[in-house]
N, C-alpha and C positions, 0 to 999 in steps of 0.2 A: 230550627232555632234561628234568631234574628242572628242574622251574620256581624251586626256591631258589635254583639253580645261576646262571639267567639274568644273563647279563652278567659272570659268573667271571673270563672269558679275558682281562676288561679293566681286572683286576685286577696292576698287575704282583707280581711275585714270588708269586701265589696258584698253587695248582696242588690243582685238589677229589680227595680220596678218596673218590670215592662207591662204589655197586654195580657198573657200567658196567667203571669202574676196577679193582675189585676181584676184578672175573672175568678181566679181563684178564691180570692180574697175580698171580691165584691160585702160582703154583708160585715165583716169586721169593720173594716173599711170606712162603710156606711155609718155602720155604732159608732165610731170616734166622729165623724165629719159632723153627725149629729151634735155632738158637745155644743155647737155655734148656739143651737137653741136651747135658751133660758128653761122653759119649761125640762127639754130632755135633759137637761145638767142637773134640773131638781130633781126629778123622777130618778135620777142614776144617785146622787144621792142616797135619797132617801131607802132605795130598793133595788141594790147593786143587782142583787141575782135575776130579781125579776123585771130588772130593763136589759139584762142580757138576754135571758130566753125570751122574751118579746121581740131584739132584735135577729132573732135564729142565730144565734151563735152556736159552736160546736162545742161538746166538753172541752177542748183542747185551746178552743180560744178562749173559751171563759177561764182556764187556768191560768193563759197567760196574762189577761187582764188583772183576775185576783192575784194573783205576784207583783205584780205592777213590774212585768216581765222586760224592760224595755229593748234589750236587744234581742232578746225571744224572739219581741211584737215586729221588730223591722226586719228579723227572718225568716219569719214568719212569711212576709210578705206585707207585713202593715207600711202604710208611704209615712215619713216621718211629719209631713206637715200636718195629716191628722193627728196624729200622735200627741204632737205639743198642743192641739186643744183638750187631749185628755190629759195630758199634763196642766193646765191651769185645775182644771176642777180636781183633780188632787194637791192640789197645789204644790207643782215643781216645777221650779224653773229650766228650761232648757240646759243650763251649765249643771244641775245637779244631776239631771237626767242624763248625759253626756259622761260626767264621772261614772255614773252605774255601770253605765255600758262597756266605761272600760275596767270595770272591778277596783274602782277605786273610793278612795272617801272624799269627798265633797272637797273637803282643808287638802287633803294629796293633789286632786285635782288642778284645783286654785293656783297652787304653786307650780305648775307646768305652762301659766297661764303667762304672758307679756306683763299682764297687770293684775299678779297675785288679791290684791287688797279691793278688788274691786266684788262690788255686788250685784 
């Protein structure tokens, strides 16, 4: 184990992207980084299942996918900055995808925020 790493796990809500991770999780990965392009945003559109199994995805990540799992997908091992390009093409912004992850609602959220009223 990476020695920075050491004692990670007893971290709550931390969850590391390292190399390890990164191989792991190479081909999800790849499906979200894909979002950048115009064509693969339409094709996932258009034929969610069958731009998963073209991207080899495993049953387990296309479940997390079809949930629109978000903290599944980052413990999964998904990097979050993929993530928010599949968050546009389902169209959610960062701050509602953020409430998910903590089990809250969107409006809960908001109001934990500095600047409640903001969008």
């Amino acid at each position: 184990m990476n020695p920075q790493l050491e004692g990670i796990e007893e971290i709550s809500g931390t969850y590391a992207f390292d190399l390890r991770t990164s191989n792991r999780t190479l081909n999800i990965n790849r499906f979200f980084w894909n979002m950048i392009r115009a064509d693969w945003r339409e094709r996932f559109v258009a034929d969610e299942e069958g731009t998963m199994t073209a991207a080899g995805l495993s049953e387990q990540e296309k479940a997390l996918v079809r949930a629109r799992d978000w903290l599944g997908l980052v413990q999964y091992g998904v990097n979050f900055f993929v993530l928010e390009k599949f968050g546009r093409v389902v169209k959610k912004t960062n701050l509602e995808i953020y409430a998910t992850m903590r089990g809250e609602t969107f409006e809960a959220f908001m109001q934990t925020r500095q600047v409640p009223d903001a969008r």
